[in-house]
C-alpha positions, 0 to 999 in steps of 0.5 A: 323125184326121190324124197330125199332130193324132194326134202334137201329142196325143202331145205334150202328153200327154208335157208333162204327165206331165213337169212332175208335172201331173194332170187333177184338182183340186190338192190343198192340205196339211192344216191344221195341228193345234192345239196345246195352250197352252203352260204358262209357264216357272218364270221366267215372273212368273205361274209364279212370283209367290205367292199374294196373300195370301202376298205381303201384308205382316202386319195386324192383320186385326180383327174386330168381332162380337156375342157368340155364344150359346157365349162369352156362356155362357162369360162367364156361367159364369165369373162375368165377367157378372151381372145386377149388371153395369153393361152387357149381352151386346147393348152388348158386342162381341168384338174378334178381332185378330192381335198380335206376340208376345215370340217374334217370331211373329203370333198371334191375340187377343181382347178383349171390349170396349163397343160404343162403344170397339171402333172406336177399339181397332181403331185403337190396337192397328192402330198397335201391330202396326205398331210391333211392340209385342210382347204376351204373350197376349189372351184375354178374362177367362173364360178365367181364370174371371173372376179377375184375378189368374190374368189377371195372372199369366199376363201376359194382356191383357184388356179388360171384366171385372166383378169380383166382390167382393174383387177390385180395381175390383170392379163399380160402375156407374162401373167402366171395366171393368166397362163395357167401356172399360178395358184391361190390357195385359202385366200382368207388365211393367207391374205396379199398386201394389195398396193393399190389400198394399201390394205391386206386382201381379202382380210387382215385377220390372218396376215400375221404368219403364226401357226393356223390351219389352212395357212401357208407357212415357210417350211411347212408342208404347203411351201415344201410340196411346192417348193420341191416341185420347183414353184415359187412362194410369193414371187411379187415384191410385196407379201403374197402369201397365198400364191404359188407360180413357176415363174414371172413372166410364165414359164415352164416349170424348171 
C-alpha cells in the first residue's frame, strides 16, 4: 500500500467517527404506544346528558291488555262479574295508565273497561294527564269488593262494575257499566243525587258546581275530552256529576 492511500484511508475514518456515522443500518425511533381513549369531561354533552327516559316529559304511558287468569279471579270473587253480566272476561280489556294526583306527584291507575271503549279512554285521559287534572286514585271495583259505595267513599275512580241487587244501576243488560262503557270519576268531588235517600252520594260537600280541583265542570277540560269523544255527561235524570257513559241502554260509542 502507498502511504498516500494508507493516509486518505486515515482520513476518512477520522471523518466518520467525527459526524457521529456508523457502517450499520441507521436505526429509526420506536413507535409510539397507543393509548387508551380518552373518557370525556363532565362538561362534555355525553357525559352529562341524562338518561332518554329520564329527559321525557311525563305521559300517560297506557296500556291496554286482556285480563289475566289472576284479575279475572279477582273480579269473580269480589262478585264485580257473574254469569248474569251482560259482558264476558273476552270483551273486557284492562286499561293500565299514569294520572296526576291532588299531591302533585304520578301514579299509576286502572280501570277495567269493554273493548269497544279503551281506545277512546286512552284518548280522553291522554288529554286529561296533559292538562294535569288531578284524580285521586283508580283501581278497578274489586279492590272494593264489587261495592260502589266503598269506591265512592274513598274517592276511587272506576269504570265497568256489575252491581249486585241494591246497589244503584245494579245489573241490566242496558246498564253502561254494567257493559264496560261507563266511568265514575272523584266521586267525593263530584257526588250523584241518590233517589233512593234522597241524599248526595257519597257527600255533599262538593255538590255545588263551583271551580275546585278534581271537580267536573260544564265546559272544562274533563267534559271537553269527553264530550268530544262523543260521551255523555250525566245521562240519568238526576244530577250525576261524576259520570260519563256512551249511552242508555249501552251502546257503542257513536
Amino acid at each position: 500500500m502507498k502511504f498516500s492511500d494508507w493516509c486518505a484511508g486515515v482520513w476518512v475514518l477520522v471523518l466518520l467517527f467525527a459526524t457521529g456515522c456508523s457502517f450499520g443500518p441507521a436505526e429509526t425511533d420506536p413507535a409510539p404506544t397507543p393509548t387508551s381513549a380518552v373518557s370525556p369531561s363532565p362538561s362534555s354533552p355525553s357525559a352529562s346528558a341524562p338518561p332518554a327516559h329520564e329527559s321525557a316529559a311525563p305521559a300517560l304511558d297506557a296500556t291496554v291488555s286482556k285480563l289475566d287468569d289472576r284479575q279475572w279471579e279477582g273480579m269473580v270473587t269480589a262478585g264485580a262479574w257473574r254469569p248474569e253480566c251482560p259482558v264476558g272476561r273476552t270483551e273486557l280489556r284492562r286499561l293500565e295508565m299514569n294520572h296526576w294526583g291532588f299531591d302533585g306527584k304520578i301514579h299509576r291507575g286502572a280501570l277495567v273497561v269493554r273493548d269497544d271503549v279503551a281506545d277512546s279512554l286512552v284518548r280522553v285521559f291522554t288529554d286529561l294527564f296533559e292538562h294535569r287534572f288531578p284524580i285521586r286514585r283508580m283501581e278497578p271495583i274489586e279492590a272494593y269488593g264489587g261495592d260502589d259505595d266503598a269506591s265512592m267513599r274513598a274517592d276511587n275512580t272506576s269504570a265497568f262494575n256489575c252491581r249486585r241487587q241494591g246497589q244503584a244501576n245494579a245489573p241490566s243488560t242496558k246498564s253502561p257499566h254494567a257493559n264496560g262503557r261507563a266511568v265514575d270519576i272523584n266521586p267525593m268531588e263530584n257526588p250523584w243525587r241518590d233517589g233512593r235517600c234522597d241524599c248526595w252520594q257519597p257527600s255533599a260537600a262538593h255538590s255545588s258546581r263551583t271551580p275546585g280541583r278534581g271537580k267536573i265542570l260544564e265546559n272544562g277540560p274533563v267534559w271537553r275530552a269527553f264530550t268530544t269523544e262523543g260521551w255523555i255527561w250525566q245521562d240519568i235524570s238526576t244530577a250525576d256529576y261524576q259520570h260519563f257513559d256512551t249511552g242508555y241502554p249501552s251502546r257503542p260509542l257513536r
